[in-house]
TIKOL-106050 format. One record per residue (C-alpha): x, y, z; residue number from 1; residue in three letters. Coordinates in steps of 0.2 Angstrom, whole numbers, always signed. Layout:
<bases>
    xx    yy    zz resi resn
     X     Y     Z  NUM  ala
...
</bases>
This chain:
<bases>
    xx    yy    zz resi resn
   +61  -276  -248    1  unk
   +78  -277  -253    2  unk
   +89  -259  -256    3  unk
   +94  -257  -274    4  unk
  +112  -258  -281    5  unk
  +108  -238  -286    6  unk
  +102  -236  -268    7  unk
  +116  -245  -261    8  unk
  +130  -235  -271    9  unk
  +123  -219  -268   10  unk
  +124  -220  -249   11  unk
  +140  -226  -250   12  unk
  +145  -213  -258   13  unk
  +137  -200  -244   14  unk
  +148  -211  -232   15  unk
  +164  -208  -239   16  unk
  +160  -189  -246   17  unk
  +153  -184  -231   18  unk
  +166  -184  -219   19  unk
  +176  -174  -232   20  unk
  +163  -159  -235   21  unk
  +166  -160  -214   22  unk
  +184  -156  -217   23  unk
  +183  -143  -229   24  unk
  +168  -133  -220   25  unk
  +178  -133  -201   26  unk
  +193  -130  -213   27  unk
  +184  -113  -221   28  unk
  +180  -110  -201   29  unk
  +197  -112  -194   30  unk
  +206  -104  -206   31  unk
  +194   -88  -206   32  unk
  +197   -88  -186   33  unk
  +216   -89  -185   34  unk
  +219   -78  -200   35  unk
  +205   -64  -189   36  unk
  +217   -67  -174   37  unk
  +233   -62  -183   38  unk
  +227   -47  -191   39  unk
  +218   -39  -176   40  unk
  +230   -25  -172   41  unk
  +232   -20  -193   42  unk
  +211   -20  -191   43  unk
  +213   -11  -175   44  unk
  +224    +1  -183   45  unk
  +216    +3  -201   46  unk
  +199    +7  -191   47  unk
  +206   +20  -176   48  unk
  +203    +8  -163   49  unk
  +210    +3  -148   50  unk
  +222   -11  -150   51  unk
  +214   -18  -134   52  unk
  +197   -17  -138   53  unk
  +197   -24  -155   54  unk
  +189   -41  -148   55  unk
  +172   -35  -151   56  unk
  +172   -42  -168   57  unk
  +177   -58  -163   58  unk
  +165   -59  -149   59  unk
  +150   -54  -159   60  unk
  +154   -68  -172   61  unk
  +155   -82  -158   62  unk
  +139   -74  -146   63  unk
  +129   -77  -164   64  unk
  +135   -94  -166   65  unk
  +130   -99  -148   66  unk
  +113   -89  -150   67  unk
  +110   -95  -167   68  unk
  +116  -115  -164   69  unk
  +100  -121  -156   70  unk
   +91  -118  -173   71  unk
  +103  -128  -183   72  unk
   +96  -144  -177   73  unk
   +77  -139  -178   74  unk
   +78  -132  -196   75  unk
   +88  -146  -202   76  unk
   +76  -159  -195   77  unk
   +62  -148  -203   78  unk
   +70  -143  -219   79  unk
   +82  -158  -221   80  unk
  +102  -158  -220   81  unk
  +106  -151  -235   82  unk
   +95  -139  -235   83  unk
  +103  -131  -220   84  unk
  +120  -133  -226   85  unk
  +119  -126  -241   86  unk
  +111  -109  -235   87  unk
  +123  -110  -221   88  unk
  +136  -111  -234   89  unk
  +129   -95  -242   90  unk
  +127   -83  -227   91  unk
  +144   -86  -222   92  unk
  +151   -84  -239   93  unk
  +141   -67  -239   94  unk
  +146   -63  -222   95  unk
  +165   -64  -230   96  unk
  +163   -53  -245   97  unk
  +155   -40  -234   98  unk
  +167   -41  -221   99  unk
  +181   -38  -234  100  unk
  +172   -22  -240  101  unk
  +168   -15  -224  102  unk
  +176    +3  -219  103  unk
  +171    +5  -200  104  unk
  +170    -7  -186  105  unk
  +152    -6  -187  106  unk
  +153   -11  -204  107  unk
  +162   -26  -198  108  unk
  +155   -30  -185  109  unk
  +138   -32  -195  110  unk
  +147   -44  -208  111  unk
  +151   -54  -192  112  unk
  +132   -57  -188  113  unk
  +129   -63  -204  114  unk
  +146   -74  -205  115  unk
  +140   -80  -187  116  unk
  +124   -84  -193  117  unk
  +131   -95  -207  118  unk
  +145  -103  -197  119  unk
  +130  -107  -182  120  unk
  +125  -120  -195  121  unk
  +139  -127  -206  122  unk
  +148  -136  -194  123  unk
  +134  -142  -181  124  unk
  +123  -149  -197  125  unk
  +139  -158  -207  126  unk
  +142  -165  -190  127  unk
  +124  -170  -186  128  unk
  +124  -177  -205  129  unk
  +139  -188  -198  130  unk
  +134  -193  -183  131  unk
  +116  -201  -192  132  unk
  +126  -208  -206  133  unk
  +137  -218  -193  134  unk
  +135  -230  -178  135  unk
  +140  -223  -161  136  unk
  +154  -237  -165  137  unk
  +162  -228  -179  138  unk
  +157  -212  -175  139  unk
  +174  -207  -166  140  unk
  +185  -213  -178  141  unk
  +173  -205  -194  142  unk
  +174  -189  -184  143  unk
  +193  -188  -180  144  unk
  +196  -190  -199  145  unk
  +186  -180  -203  146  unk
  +193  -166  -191  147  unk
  +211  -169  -195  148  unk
  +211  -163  -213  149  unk
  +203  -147  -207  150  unk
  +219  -145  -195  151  unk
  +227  -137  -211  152  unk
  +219  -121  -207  153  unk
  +226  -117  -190  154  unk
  +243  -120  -197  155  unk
  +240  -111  -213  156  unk
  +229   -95  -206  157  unk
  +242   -87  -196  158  unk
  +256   -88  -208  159  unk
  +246   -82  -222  160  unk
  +232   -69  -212  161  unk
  +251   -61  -207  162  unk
  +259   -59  -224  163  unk
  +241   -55  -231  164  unk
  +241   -41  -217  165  unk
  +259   -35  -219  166  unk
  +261   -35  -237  167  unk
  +242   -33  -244  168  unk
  +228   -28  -232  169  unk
  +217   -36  -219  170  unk
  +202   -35  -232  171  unk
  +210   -51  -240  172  unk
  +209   -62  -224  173  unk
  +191   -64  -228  174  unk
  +191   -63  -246  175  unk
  +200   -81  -245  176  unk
  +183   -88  -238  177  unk
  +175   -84  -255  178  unk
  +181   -97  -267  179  unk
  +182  -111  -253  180  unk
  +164  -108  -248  181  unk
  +162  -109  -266  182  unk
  +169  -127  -268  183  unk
  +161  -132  -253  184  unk
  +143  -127  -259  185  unk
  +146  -138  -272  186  unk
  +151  -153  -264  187  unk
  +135  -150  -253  188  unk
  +124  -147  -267  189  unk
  +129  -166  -277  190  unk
  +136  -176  -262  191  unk
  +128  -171  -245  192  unk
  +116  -181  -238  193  unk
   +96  -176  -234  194  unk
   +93  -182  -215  195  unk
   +75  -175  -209  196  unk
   +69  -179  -190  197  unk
   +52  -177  -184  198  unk
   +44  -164  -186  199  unk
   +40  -155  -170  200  unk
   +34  -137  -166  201  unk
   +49  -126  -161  202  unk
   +50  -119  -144  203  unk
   +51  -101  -149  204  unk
   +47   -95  -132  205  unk
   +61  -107  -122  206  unk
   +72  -100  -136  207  unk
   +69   -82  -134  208  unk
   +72   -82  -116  209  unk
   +87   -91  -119  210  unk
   +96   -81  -132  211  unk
   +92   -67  -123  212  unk
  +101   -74  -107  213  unk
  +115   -77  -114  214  unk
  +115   -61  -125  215  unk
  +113   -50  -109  216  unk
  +127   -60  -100  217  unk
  +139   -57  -114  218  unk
  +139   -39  -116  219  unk
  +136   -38   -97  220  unk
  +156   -44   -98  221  unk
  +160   -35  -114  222  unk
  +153   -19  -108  223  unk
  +163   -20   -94  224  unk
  +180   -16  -105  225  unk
  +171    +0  -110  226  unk
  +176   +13   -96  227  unk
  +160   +26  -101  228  unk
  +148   +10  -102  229  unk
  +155    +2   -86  230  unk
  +137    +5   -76  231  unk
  +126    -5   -87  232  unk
  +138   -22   -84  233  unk
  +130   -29   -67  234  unk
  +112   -24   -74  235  unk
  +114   -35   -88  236  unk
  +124   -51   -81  237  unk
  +110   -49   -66  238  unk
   +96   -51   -81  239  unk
  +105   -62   -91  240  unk
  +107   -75   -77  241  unk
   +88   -72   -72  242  unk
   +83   -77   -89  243  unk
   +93   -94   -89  244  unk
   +87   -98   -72  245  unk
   +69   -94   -78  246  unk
   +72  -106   -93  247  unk
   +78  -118   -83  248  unk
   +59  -120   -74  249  unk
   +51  -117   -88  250  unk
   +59  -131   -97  251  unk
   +55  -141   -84  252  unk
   +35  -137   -86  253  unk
   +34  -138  -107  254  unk
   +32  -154  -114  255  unk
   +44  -152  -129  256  unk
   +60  -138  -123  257  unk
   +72  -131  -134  258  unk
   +85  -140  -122  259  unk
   +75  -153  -114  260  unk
   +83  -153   -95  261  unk
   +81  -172   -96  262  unk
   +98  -170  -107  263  unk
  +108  -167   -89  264  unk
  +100  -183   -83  265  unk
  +114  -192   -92  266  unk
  +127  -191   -82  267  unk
  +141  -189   -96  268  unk
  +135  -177  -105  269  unk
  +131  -166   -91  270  unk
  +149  -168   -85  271  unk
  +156  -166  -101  272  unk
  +145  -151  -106  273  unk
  +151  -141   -89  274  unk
  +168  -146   -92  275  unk
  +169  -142  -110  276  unk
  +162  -125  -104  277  unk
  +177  -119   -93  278  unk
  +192  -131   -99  279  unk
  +189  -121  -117  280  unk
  +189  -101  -108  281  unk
  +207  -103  -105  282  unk
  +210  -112  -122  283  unk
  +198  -101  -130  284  unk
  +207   -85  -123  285  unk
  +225   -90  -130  286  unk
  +223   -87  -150  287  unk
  +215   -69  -144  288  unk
  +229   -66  -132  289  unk
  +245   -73  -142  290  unk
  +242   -61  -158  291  unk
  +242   -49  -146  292  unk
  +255   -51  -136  293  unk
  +267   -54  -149  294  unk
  +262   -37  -161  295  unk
  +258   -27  -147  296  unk
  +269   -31  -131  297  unk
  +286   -42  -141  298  unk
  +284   -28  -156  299  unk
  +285   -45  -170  300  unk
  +278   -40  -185  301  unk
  +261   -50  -190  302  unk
  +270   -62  -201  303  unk
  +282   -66  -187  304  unk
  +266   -68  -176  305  unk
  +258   -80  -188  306  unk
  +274   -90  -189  307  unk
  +274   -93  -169  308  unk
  +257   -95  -168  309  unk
  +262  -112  -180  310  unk
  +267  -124  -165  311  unk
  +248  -125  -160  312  unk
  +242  -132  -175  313  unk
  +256  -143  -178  314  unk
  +255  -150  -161  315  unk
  +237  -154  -165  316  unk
  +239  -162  -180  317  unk
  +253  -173  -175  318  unk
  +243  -180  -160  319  unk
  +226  -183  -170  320  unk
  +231  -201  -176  321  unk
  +233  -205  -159  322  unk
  +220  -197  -151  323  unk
  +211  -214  -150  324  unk
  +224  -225  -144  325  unk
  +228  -213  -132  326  unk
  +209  -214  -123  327  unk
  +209  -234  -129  328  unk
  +224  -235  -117  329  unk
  +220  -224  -102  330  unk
  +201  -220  -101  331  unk
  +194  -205  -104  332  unk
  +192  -199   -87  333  unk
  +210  -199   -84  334  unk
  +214  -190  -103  335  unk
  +203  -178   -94  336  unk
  +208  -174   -79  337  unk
  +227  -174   -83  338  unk
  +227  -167  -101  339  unk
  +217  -151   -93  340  unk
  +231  -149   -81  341  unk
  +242  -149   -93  342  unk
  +233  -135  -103  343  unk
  +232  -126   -86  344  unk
  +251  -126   -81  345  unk
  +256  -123  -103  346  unk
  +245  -106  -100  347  unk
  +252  -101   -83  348  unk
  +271  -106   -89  349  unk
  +268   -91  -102  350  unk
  +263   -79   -91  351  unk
  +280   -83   -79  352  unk
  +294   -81   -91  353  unk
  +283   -67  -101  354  unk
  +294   -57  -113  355  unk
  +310   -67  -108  356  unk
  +304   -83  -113  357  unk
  +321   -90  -126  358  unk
  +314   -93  -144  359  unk
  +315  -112  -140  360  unk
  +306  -115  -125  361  unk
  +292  -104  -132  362  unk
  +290  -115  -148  363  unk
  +290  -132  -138  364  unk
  +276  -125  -124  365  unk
  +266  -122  -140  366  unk
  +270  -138  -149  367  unk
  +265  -146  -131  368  unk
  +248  -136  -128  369  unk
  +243  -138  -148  370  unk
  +244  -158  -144  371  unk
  +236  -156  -128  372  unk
  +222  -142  -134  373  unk
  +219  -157  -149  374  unk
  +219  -172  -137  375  unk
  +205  -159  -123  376  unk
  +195  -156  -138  377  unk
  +192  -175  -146  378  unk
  +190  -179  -128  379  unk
  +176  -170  -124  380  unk
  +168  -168  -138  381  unk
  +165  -187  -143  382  unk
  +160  -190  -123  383  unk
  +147  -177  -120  384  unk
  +138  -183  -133  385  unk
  +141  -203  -132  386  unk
  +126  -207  -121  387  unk
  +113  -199  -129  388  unk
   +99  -208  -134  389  unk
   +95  -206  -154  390  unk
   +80  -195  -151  391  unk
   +90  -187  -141  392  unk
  +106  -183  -153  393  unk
   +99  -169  -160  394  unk
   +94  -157  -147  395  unk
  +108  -162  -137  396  unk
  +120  -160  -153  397  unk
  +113  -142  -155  398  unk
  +116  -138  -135  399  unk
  +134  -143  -136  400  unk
  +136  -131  -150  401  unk
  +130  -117  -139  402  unk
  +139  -124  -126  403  unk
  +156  -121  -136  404  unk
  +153  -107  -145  405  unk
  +147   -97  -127  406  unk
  +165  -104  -120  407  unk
  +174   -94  -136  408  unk
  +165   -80  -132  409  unk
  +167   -79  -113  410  unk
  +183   -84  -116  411  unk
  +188   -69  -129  412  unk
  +176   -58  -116  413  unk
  +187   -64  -100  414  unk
  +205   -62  -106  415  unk
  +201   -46  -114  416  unk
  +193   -41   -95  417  unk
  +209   -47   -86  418  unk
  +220   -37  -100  419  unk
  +211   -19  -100  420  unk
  +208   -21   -78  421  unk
  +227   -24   -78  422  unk
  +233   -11   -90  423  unk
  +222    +0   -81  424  unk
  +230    -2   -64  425  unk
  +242   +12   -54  426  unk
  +257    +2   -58  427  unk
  +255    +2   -75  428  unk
  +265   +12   -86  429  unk
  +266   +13  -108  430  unk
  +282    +2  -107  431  unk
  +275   -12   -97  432  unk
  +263   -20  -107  433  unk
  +270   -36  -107  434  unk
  +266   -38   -90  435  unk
  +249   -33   -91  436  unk
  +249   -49  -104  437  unk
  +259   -60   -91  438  unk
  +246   -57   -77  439  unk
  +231   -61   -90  440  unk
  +241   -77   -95  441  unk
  +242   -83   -76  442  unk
  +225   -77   -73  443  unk
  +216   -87   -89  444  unk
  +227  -104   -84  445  unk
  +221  -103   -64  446  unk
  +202  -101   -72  447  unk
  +207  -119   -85  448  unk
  +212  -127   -69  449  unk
  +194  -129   -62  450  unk
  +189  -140   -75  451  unk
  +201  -154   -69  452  unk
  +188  -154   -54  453  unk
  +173  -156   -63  454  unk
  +182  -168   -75  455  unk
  +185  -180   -59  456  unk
  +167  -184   -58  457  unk
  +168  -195   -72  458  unk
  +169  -215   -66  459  unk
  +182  -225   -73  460  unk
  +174  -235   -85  461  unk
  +165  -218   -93  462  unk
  +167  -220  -114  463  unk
  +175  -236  -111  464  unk
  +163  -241  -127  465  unk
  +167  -226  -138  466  unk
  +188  -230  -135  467  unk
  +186  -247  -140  468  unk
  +189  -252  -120  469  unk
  +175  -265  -123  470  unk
  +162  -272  -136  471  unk
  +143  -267  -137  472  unk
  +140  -285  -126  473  unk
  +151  -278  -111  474  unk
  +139  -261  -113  475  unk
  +123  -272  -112  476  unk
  +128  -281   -96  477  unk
  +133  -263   -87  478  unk
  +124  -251   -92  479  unk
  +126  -238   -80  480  unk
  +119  -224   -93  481  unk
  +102  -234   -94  482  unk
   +98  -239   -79  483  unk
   +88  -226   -69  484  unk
   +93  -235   -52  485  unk
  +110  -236   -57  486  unk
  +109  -216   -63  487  unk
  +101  -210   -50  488  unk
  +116  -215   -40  489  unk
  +129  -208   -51  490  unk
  +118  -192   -50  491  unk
  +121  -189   -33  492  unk
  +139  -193   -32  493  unk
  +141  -181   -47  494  unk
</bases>
């Protein structure tokens, strides 16, 4: 039976809106983050706090987001896509509005959870609405416009978190969110599109023993800042990695996992998801440490900050056009493995020249590592995910989330680690903080540099399909993601 004109015109115009409600919800996302970033020593300040152990709010928000993630994909296959979104949507523009009337860090830290439980959903779902809306064909080049728009928010959330901060007060970085999210709810609520999957019972065990791993792991590394907490550290990274390990075999045994480990059977998106992992600690670490180092070690004040913190985005924004040429010309292994050096030496270079660094150079290395951070990020994300079969988009979708948001957070959790153990060495004294930061810079780069390893497991011809390298014809006659002989064999050389 033949789709009516009223049909036809209608999912047309979920096509072309969706990517845009894509745009505007990472936009909300991004713009929340880098305006937070900025105005961490004012919060810091505002609450009596210690400048260096402010990160607490941000790691709460992304260890949320990664615990929270795997649901995304089960409740919108239950409840729909727009469902999903649209509560999303809400939480985090409640999360935002209780945020901006909070008085202590407790306070605060509280608004985070339910801002982290909303923004566990609004981007993974949008994304999963995309991805079903679009072939695996278009799917890269939906997704990068889609992404691009959303760029805006890196650019304009420092600028504006640092005048908000220096001429009004912090409370008004998150009283922005309130009339985006309010234009994106209703977007969502006339043009978003209602994808279901099959219904399926939910894993609640596998899931339990999951969050909890990566919860214990977390605060194994956050705890370990806190000087009077220091004891309870190896306890919890002990239990946490007992509990991941345990889910491991036990996803093994159950018929229907959270995470099936039959995702890790395709070879890509086991490569990609390990390499996304640590290639985004060091690029995770660097909006966390660059606020910082310029308010607390240079003296700038937060506007100044927010201005130097510019370059990034506009280095991502000016390479996102490109993106796809770039991997059409080269291959994605070798964007890879060069573009995380890259990212590796950017990071290091800052921690070499430190507080002597002349206004120029500074700007270009991060005009340089905002292109490259933009080129890493396209990169991996389109090629974890590339291979998977259909049934298997959702699950692995919602793992990739997780996967991200646990880099943010272990990234955040490291580089403040590496700060608070250098600041608290014999050598230290009040007036040399800016090496403490310098060591911290060299330190997060060398830990980015193990990805260009992993990365190098990837075969030549790996997303060859996606970058427009060849047609779906060239696929069928090699395809080395299909073929369990084939795979089995890639296996052991990865």
């Amino acid at each position: 039976m033949g789709v009516s004109r009223e049909t036809e015109l209608k999912n047309q115009r979920y096509r072309i809106l969706l990517p845009v409600i894509l745009a505007i919800a990472i936009f909300m996302q991004m713009l929340d983050t880098t305006i937070l970033n900025t105005a961490l020593p004012s919060i810091a300040l505002d609450l009596n706090e210690p400048q260096l152990k402010i990160q607490s709010i941000l790691v709460v928000y992304t260890l949320v987001l990664a615990i929270c993630a795997p649901i995304s994909g089960v409740v919108s296959d239950k409840i729909g896509t727009k469902r999903t979104f649209l509560l999303a949507v809400i939480f985090f523009t409640l999360g935002s509005l209780f945020a901006a009337l909070s008085l202590t860090l407790l306070q605060l830290t509280l608004s985070r959870v339910l801002q982290g439980v909303g923004g566990a959903m609004l981007t993974p779902v949008a994304r999963l609405a995309l991805m079903k809306a679009y072939d695996r064909k278009e799917y890269l080049r939906v997704i990068n416009y889609a992404i691009t728009p959303a760029l805006i928010g890196p650019i304009l959330g420092p600028v504006l978190g640092g005048y908000l901060v220096q001429y009004m007060s912090w409370h008004w970085i998150f009283l922005i969110n309130i009339p985006i999210g309010a234009i994106v709810l209703l977007l969502a609520l006339f043009f978003m599109p209602d994808f279901r999957g099959e219904p399926f019972r939910f894993d609640l065990r596998g899931y339990l023993i999951f969050a909890l791993g990566i919860f214990a792991i977390t605060f194994g590394l956050e705890y370990s800042i806190n000087g009077e907490q220091k004891w309870i550290t190896f306890p919890l990274l002990i239990i946490g990695f007992i509990l991941l390990i345990n889910y491991w075999f036990y996803a093994k045994r159950k018929e229907a996992p959270l995470f099936a480990t039959t995702l890790l059977d395709v070879r890509t998106y086991r490569i990609g998801l390990l390499g996304n992992l640590i290639a985004r600690l060091g690029i995770s670490a660097m909006p966390f440490l660059l606020p910082l180092f310029f308010q607390v070690a240079l003296g700038y004040t937060p506007s100044d900050a927010g201005w130097l913190l510019v370059p990034i985005a506009v280095g991502g924004l000016f390479v996102k056009p490109i993106v796809t040429r770039i991997l059409k010309l080269t291959g994605y292994r070798r964007v890879l493995i060069w573009n995380t050096l890259f990212i590796s030496l950017l990071i290091i270079m800052i921690g070499l020249v430190g507080r002597f660094i002349p206004m120029p150079l500074l700007v270009g290395i991060l005009f340089v590592l905002g292109v490259c951070n933009s080129t890493q990020f396209t990169a991996m994300n389109t090629l974890t995910i590339g291979d998977l079969r259909k049934e298997q988009v959702s699950s692995g979708n919602s793992l990739m989330v997780v996967n991200q948001q646990l880099a943010l957070t272990l990234g955040v959790a490291f580089a403040a680690l590496f700060l608070n153990f250098y600041v608290g060495q014999a050598w230290f004294i009040s007036d040399n903080m800016a090496k403490a930061f310098q060591l911290t810079f060299i330190s997060m780069g060398l830990l980015t540099l193990f990805a260009t390893y992993i990365f190098a497991r990837l075969q030549h011809d790996d997303g060859d399909l996606m970058a427009g390298r060849i047609d779906e014809e060239q696929e069928r006659l090699n395809p080395h993601q299909e073929d369990p002989q084939h795979e089995k064999v890639h296996q052991r050389k990865a």
